[in-house]
Backbone as JSON Lines, residues from 0, in Angstrom:
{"i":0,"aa":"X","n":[89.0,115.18,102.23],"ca":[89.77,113.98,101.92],"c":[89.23,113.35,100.64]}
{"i":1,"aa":"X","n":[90.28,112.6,99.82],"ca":[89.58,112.24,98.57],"c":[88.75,111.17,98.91]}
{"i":2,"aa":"X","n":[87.8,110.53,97.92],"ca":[87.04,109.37,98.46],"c":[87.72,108.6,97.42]}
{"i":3,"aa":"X","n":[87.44,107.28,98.11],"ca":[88.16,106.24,97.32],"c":[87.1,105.5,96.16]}
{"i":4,"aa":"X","n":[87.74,105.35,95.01],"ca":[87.21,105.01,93.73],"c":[88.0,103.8,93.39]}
{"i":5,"aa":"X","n":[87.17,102.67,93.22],"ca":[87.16,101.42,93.24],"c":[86.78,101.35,91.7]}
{"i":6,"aa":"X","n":[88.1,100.75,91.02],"ca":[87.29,99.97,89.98],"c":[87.22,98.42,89.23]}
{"i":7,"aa":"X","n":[87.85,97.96,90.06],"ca":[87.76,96.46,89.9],"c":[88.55,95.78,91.24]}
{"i":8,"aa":"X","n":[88.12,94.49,91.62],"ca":[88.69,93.75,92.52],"c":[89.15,92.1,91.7]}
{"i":9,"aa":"X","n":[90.21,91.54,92.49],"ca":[90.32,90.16,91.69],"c":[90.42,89.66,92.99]}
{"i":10,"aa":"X","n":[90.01,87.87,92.89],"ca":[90.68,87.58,94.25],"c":[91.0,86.29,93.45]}
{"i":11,"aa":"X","n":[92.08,85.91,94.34],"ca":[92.66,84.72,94.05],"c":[92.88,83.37,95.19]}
{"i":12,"aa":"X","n":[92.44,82.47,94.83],"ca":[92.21,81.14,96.11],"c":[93.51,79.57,95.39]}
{"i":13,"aa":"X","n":[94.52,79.61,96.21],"ca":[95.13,78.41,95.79],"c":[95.44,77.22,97.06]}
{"i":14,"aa":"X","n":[95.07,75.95,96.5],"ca":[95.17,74.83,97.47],"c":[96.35,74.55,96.76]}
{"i":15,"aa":"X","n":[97.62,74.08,97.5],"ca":[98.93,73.44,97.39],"c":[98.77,71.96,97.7]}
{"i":16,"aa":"X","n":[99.1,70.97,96.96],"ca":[98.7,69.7,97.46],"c":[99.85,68.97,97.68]}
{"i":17,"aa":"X","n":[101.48,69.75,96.9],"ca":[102.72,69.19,97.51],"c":[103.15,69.69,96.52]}
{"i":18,"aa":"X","n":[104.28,69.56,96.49],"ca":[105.64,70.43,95.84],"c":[106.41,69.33,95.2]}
{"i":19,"aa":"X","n":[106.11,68.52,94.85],"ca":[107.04,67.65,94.44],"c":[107.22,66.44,95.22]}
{"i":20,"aa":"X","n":[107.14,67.0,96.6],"ca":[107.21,65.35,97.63],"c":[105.33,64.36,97.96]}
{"i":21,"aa":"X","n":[105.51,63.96,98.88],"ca":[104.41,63.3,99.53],"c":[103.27,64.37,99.39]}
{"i":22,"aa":"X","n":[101.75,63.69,98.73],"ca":[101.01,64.77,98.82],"c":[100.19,64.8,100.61]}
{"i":23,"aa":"X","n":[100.22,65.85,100.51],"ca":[99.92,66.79,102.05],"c":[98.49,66.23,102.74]}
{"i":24,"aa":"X","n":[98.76,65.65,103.96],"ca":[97.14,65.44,104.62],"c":[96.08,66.35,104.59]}
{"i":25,"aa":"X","n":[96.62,67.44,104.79],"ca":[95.65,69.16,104.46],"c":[96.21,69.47,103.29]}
{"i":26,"aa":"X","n":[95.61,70.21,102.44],"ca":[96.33,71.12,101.39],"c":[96.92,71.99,102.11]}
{"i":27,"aa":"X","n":[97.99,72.78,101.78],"ca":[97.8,74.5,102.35],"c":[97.16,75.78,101.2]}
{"i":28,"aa":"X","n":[96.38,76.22,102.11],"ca":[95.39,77.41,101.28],"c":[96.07,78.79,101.32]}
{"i":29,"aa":"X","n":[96.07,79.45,100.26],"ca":[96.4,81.09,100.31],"c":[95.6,81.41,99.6]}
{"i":30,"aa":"X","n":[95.44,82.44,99.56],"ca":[94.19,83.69,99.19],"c":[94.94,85.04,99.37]}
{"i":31,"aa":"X","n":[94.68,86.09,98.07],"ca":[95.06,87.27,97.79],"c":[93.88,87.75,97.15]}
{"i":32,"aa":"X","n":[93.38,88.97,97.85],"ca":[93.14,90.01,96.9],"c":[93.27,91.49,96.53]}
{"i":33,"aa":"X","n":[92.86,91.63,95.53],"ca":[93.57,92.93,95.06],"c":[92.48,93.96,94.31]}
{"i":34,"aa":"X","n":[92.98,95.05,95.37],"ca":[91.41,96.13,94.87],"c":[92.55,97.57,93.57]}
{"i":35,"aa":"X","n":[91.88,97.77,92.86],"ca":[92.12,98.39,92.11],"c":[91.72,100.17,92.64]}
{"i":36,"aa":"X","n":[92.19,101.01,92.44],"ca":[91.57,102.06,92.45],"c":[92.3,103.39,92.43]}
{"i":37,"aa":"X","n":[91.27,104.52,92.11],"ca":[92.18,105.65,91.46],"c":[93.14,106.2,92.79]}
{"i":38,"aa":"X","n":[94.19,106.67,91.89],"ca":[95.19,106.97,93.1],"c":[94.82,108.41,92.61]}
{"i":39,"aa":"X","n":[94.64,109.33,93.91],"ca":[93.94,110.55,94.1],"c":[95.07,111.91,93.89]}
{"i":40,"aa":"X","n":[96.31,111.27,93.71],"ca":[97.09,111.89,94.02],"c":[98.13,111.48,92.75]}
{"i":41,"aa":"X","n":[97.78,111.14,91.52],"ca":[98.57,110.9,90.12],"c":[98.68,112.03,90.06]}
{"i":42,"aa":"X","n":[99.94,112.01,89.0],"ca":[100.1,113.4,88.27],"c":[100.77,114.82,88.65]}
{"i":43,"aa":"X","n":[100.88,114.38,89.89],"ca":[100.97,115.41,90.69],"c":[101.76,115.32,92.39]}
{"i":44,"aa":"X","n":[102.65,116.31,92.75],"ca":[103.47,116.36,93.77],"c":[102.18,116.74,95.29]}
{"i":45,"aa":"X","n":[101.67,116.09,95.92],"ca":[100.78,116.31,97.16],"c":[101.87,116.05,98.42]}
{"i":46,"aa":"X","n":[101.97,117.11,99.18],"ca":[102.67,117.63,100.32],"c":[102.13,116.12,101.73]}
{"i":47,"aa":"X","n":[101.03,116.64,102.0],"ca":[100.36,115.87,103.35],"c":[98.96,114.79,102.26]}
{"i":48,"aa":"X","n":[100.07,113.52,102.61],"ca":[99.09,112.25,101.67],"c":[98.55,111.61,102.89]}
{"i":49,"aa":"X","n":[98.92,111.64,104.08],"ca":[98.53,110.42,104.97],"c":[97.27,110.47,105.47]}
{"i":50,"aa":"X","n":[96.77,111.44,105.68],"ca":[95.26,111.72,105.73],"c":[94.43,110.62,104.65]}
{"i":51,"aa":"X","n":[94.76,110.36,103.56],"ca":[94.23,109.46,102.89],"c":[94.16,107.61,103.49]}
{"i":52,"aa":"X","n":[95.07,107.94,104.14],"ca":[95.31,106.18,104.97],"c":[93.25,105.9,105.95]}
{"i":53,"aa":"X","n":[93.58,107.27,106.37],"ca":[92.25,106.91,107.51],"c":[91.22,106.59,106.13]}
{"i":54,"aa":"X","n":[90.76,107.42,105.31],"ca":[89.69,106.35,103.93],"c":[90.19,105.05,103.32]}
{"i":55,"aa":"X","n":[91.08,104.55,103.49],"ca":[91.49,103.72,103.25],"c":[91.34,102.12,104.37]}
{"i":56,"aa":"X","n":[91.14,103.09,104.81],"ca":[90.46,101.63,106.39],"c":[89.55,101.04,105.9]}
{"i":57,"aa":"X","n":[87.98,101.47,105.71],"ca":[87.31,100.36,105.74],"c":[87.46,99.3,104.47]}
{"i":58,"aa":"X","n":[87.76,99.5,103.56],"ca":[88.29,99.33,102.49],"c":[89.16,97.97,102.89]}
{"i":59,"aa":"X","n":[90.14,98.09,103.61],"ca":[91.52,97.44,104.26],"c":[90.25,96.2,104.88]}
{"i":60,"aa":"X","n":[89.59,96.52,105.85],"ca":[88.84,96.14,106.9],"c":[87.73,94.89,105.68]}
{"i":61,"aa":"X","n":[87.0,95.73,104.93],"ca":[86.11,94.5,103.57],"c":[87.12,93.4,102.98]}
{"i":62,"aa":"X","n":[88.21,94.16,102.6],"ca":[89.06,93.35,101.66],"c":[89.4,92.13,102.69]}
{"i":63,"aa":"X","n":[90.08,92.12,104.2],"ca":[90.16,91.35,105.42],"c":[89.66,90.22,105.23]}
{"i":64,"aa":"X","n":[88.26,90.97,105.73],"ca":[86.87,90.01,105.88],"c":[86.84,88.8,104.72]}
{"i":65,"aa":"X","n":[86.78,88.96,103.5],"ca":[86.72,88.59,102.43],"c":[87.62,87.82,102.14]}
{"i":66,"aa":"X","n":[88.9,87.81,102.88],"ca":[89.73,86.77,102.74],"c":[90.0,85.7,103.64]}
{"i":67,"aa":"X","n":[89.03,86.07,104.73],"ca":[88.99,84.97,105.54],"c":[87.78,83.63,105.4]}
{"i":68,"aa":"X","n":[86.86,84.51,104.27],"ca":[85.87,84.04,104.02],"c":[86.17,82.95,102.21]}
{"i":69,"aa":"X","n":[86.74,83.36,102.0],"ca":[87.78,82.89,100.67],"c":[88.21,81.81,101.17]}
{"i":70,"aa":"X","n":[88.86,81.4,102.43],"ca":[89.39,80.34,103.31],"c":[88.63,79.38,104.31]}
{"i":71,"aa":"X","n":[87.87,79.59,104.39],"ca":[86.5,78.65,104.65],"c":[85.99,79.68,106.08]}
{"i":72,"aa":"X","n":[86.04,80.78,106.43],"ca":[85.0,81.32,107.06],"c":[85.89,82.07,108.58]}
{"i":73,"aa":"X","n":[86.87,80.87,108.61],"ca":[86.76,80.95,110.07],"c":[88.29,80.78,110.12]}
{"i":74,"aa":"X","n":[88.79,82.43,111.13],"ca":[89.59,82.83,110.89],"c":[90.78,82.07,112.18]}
{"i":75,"aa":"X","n":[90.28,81.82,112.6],"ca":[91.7,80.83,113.42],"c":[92.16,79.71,112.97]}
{"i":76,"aa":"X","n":[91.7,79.39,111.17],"ca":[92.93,78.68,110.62],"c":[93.65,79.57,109.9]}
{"i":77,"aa":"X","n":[93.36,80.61,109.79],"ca":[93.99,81.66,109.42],"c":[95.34,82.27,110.09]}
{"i":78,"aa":"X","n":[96.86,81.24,109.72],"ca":[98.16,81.88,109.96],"c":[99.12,82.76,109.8]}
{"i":79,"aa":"X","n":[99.09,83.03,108.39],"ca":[100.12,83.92,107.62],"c":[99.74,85.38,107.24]}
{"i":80,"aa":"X","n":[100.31,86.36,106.81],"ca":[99.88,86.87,106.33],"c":[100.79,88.03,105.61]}
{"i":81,"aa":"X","n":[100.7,88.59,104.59],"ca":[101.11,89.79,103.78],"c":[100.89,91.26,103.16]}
{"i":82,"aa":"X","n":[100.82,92.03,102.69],"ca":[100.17,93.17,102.23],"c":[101.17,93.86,101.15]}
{"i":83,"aa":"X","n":[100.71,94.38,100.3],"ca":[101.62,95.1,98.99],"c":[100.52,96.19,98.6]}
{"i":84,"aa":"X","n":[101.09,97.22,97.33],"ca":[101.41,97.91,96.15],"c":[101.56,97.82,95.03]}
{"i":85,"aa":"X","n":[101.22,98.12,94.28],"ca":[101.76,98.19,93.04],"c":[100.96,100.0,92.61]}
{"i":86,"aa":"X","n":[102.16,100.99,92.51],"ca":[101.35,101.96,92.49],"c":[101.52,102.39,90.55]}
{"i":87,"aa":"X","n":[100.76,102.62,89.74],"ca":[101.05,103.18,88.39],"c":[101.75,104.37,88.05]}
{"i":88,"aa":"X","n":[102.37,104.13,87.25],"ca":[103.32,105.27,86.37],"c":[103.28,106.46,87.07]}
{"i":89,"aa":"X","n":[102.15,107.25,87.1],"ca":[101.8,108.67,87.19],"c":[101.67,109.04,88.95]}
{"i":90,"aa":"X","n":[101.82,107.79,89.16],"ca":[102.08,107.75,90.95],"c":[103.62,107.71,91.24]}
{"i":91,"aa":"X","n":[103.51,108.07,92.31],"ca":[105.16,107.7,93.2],"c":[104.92,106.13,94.22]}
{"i":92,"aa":"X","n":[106.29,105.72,94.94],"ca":[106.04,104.36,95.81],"c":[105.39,105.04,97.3]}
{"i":93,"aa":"X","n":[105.49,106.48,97.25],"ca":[105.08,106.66,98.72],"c":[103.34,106.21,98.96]}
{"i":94,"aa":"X","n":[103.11,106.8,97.47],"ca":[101.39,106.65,97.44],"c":[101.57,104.76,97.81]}
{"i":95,"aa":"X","n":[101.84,104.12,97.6],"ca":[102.07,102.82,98.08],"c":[102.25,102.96,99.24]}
{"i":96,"aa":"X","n":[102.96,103.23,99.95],"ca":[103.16,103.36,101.92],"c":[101.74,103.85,102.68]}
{"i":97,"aa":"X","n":[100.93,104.26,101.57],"ca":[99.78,104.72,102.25],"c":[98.83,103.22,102.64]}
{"i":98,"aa":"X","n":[99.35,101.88,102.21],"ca":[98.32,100.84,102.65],"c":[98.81,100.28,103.49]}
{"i":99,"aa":"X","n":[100.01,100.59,103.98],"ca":[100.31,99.9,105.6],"c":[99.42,100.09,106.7]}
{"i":100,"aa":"X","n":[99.28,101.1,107.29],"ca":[98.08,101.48,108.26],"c":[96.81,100.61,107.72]}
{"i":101,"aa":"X","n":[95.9,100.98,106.67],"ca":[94.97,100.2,106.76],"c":[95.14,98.63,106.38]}
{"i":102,"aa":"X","n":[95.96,98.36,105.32],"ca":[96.07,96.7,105.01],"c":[96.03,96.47,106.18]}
{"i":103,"aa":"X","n":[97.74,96.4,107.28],"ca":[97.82,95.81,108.23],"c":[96.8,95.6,109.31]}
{"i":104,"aa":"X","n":[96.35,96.25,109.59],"ca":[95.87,96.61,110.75],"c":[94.18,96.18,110.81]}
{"i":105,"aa":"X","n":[93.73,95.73,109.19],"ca":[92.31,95.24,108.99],"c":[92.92,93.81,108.8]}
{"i":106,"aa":"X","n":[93.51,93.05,108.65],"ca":[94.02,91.87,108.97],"c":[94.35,91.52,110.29]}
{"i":107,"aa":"X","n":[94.83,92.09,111.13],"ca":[94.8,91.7,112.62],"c":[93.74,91.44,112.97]}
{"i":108,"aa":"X","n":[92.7,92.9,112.69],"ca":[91.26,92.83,113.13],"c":[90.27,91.69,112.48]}
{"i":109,"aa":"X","n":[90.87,91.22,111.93],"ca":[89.76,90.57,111.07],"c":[90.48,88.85,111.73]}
{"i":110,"aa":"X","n":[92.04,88.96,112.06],"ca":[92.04,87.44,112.8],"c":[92.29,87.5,114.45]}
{"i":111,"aa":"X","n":[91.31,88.35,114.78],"ca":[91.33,88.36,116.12],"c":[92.41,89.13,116.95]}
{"i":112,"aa":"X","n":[93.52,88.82,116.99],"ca":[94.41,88.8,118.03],"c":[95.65,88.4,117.06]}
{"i":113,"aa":"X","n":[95.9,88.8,116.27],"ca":[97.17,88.64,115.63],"c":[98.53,89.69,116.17]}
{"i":114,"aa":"X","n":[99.51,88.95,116.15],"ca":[100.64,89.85,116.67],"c":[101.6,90.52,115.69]}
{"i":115,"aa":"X","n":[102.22,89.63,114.9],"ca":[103.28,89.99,114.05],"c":[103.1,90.71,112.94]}
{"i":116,"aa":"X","n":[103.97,91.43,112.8],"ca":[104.05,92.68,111.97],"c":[103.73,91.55,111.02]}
{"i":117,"aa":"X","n":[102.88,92.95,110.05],"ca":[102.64,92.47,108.06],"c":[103.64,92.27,107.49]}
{"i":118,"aa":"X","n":[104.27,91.86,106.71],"ca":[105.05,91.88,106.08],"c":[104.58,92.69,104.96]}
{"i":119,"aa":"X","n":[105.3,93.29,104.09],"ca":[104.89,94.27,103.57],"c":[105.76,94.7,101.91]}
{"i":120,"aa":"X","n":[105.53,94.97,100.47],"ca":[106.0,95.36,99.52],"c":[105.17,96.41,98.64]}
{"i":121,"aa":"X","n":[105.94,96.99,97.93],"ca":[105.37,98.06,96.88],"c":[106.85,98.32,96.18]}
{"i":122,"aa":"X","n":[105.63,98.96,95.03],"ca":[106.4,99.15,93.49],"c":[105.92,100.02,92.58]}
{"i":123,"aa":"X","n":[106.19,100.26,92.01],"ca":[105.78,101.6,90.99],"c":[105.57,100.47,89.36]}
{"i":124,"aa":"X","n":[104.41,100.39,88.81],"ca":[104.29,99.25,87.5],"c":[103.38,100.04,86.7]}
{"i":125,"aa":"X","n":[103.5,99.65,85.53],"ca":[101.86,99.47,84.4],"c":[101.5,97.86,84.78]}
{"i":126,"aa":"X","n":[99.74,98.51,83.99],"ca":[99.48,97.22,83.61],"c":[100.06,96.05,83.36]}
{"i":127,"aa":"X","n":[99.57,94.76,84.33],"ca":[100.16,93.56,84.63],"c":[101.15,93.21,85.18]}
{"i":128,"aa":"X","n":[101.48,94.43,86.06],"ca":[103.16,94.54,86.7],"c":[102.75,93.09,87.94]}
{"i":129,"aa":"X","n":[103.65,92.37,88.08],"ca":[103.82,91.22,89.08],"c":[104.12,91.73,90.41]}
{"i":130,"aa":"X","n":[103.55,91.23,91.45],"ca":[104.26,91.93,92.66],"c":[104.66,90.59,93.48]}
{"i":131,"aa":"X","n":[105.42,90.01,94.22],"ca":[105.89,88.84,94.82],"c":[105.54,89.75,96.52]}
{"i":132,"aa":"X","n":[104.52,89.12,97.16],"ca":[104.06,89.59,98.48],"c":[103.98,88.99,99.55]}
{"i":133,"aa":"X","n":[105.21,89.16,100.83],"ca":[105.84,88.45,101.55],"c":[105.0,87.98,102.28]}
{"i":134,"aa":"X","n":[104.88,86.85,103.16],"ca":[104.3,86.4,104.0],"c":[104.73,85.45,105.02]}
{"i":135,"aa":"X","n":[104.16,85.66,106.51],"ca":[105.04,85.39,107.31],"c":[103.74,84.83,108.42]}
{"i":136,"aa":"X","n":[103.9,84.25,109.4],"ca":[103.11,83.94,110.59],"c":[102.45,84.92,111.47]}
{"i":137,"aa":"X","n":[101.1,84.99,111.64],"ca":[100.75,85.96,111.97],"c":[101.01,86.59,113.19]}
{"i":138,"aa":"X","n":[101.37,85.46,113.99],"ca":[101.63,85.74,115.72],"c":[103.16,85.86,115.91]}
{"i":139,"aa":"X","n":[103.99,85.2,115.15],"ca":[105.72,85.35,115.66],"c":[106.19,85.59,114.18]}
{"i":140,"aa":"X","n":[106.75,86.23,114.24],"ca":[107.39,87.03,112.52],"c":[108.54,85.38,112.39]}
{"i":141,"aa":"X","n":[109.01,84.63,113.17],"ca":[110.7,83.99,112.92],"c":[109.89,82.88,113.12]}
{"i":142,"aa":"X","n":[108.37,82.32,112.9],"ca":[108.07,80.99,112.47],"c":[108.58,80.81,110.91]}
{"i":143,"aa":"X","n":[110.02,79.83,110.73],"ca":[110.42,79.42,109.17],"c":[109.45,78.85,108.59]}
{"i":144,"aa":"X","n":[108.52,77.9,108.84],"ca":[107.64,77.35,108.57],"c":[106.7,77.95,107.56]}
{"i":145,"aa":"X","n":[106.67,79.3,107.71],"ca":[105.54,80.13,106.85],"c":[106.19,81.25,105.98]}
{"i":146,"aa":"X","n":[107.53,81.39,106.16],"ca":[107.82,82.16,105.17],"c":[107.55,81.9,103.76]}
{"i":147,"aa":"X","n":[107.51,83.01,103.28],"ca":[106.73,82.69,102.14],"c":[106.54,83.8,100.91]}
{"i":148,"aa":"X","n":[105.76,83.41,99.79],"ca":[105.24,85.2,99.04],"c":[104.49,84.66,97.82]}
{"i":149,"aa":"X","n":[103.56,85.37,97.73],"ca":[102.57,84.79,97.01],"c":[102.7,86.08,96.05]}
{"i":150,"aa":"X","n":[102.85,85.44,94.06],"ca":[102.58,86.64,93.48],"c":[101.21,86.68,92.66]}
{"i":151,"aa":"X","n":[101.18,88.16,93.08],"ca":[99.8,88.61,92.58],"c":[99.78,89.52,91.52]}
{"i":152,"aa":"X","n":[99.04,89.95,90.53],"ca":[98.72,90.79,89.79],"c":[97.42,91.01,88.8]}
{"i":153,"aa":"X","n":[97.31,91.86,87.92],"ca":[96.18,91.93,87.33],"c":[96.29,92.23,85.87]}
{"i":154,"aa":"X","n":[96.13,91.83,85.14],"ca":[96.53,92.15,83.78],"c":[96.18,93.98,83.5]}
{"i":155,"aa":"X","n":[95.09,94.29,83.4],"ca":[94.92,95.57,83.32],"c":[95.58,96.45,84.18]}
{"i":156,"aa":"X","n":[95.98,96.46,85.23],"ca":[96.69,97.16,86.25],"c":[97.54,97.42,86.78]}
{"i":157,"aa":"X","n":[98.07,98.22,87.22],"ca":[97.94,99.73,87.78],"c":[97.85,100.41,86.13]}
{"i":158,"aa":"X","n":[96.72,101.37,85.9],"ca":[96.92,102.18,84.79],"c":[97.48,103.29,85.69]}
{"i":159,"aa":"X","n":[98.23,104.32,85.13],"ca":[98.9,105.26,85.44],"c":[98.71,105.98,86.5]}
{"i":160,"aa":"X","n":[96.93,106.03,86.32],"ca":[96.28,107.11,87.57],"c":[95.78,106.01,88.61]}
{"i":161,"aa":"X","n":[96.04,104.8,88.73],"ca":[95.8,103.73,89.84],"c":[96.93,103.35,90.97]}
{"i":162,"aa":"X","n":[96.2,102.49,92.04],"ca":[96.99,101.79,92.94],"c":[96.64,100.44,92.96]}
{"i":163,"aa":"X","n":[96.61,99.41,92.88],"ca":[96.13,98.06,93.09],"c":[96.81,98.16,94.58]}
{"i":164,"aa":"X","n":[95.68,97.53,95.56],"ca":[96.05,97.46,96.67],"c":[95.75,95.99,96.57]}
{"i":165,"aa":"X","n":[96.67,95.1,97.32],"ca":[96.59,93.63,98.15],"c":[96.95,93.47,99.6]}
{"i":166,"aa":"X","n":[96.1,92.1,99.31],"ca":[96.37,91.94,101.03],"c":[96.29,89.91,100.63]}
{"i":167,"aa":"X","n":[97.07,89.58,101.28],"ca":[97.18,88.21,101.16],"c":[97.22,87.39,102.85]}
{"i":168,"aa":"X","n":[96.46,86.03,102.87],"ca":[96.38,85.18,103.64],"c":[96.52,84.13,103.96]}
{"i":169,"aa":"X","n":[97.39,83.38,104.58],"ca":[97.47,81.71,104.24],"c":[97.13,80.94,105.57]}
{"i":170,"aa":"X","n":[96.68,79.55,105.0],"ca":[96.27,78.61,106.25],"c":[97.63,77.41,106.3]}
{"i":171,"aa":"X","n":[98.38,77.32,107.21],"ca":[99.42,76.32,107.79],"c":[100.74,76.63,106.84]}
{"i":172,"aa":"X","n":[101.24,75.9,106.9],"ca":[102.98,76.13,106.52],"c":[103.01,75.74,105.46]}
{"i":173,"aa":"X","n":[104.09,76.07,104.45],"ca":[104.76,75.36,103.39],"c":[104.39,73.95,103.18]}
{"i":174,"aa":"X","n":[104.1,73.43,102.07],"ca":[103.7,71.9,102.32],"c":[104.66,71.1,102.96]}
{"i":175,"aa":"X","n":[105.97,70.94,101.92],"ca":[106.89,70.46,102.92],"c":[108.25,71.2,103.58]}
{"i":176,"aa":"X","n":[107.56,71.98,104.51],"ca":[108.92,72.63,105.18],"c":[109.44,71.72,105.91]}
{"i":177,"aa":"X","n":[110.5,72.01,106.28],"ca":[111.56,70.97,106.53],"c":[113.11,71.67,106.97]}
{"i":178,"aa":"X","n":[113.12,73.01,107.14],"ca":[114.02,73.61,107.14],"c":[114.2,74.14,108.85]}
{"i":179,"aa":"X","n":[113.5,73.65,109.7],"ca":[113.83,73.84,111.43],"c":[113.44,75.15,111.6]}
{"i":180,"aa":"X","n":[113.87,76.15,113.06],"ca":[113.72,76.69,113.16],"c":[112.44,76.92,114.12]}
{"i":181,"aa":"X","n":[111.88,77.81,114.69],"ca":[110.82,78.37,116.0],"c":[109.67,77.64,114.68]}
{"i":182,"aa":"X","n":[109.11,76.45,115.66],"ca":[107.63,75.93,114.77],"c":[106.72,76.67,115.96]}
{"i":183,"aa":"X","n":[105.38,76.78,114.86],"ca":[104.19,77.11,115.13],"c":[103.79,76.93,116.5]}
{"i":184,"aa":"X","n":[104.01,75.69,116.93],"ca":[103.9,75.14,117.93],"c":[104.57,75.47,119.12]}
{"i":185,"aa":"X","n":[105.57,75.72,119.05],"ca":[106.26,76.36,120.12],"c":[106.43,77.88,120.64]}
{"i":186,"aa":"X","n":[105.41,78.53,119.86],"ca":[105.42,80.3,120.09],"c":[105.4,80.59,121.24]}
{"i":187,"aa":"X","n":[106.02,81.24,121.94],"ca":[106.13,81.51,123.82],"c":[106.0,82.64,124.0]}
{"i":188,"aa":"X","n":[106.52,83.55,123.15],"ca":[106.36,84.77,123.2],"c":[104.78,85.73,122.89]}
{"i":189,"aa":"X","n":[104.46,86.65,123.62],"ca":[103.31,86.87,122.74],"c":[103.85,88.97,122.38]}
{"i":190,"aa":"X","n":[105.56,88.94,121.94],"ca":[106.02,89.73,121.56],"c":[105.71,90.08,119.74]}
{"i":191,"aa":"X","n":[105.19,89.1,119.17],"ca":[104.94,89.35,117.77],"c":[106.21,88.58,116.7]}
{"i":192,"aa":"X","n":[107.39,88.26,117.72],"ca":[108.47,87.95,116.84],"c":[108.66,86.23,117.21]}
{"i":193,"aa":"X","n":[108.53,85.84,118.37],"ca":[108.97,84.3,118.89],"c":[108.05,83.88,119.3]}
């Protein structure tokens, strides 16, 4: 299996203090980061890629950690959450499908008991390509409250033979949502969606 080659990480930390209305008793916090690294498989047509997902775990699993710690430590204010791609030129978007398994799944682990699917994007870019990376409630996918997408990117990145992998995290809702719908508060389900 290839090993994974890391060559730069960025992370990014934003407090929202209001949008235009009343400023917010809490801020709301998001945090993204984004690992850079060679995609093993540029250049070239590879038959069986998914084998690469399992090296791609602990990776998924650091990057997690690191964003809960970006957010003051402690992961049960930890609500939202997202994961993306951006794969370079000399890559295809599948090499992107390869960070679902680990993004997702080191974000659950890392907030305990999370239910709802990642939300999830990828793209094929050069350097400084933008990626807009959905985000949603971690326990019921149809809390409106947290929809959301935080964009991320890196000026140098994806060079051709790269993947920038992200994974993004947020603490509480939209500053001022206001738009109804299944609140936080009322989750009944512990199906992942309500």
């Amino acid at each position: 299996m290839p090993e994974v080659k890391i060559r730069k990480q960025v992370r990014i930390v934003e407090e929202i203090f209001h949008e235009g209305g009343p400023v917010a008793a809490t801020p709301r916090r998001r945090a993204a980061i984004v690992t850079v690294i060679e995609n093993p498989y540029a250049g070239r047509y590879v038959e069986d890629i998914a084998p690469f997902m399992e090296d791609l775990k602990p990776l998924g699993v650091a990057m997690a950690k690191e964003l809960v710690v970006a957010l003051g430590g402690d992961p049960t204010v930890v609500d939202g959450y997202g994961k993306g791609a951006i794969v370079g030129a000399a890559g295809e978007i599948e090499h992107g499908a390869l960070w679902h398994v680990p993004g997702g799944y080191a974000m659950r682990e890392a907030l305990g008991d999370a239910l709802a699917i990642v939300p999830s994007t990828k793209k094929v870019g050069g350097p400084g390509t933008r990626l807009d990376v959905p985000v949603t409630h971690s326990d019921a996918s149809y809390v409106r409250s947290h929809f959301d997408a935080m964009e991320v990117g890196v000026s140098d990145a994806p060079r051709a033979d790269e993947i920038a992998l992200v994974l993004v995290m947020t603490c509480g809702p939209r500053v001022h949502a206001r738009v109804g719908g299944l609140a936080a508060a009322d989750i009944s389900k512990r199906d992942g969606l309500r």
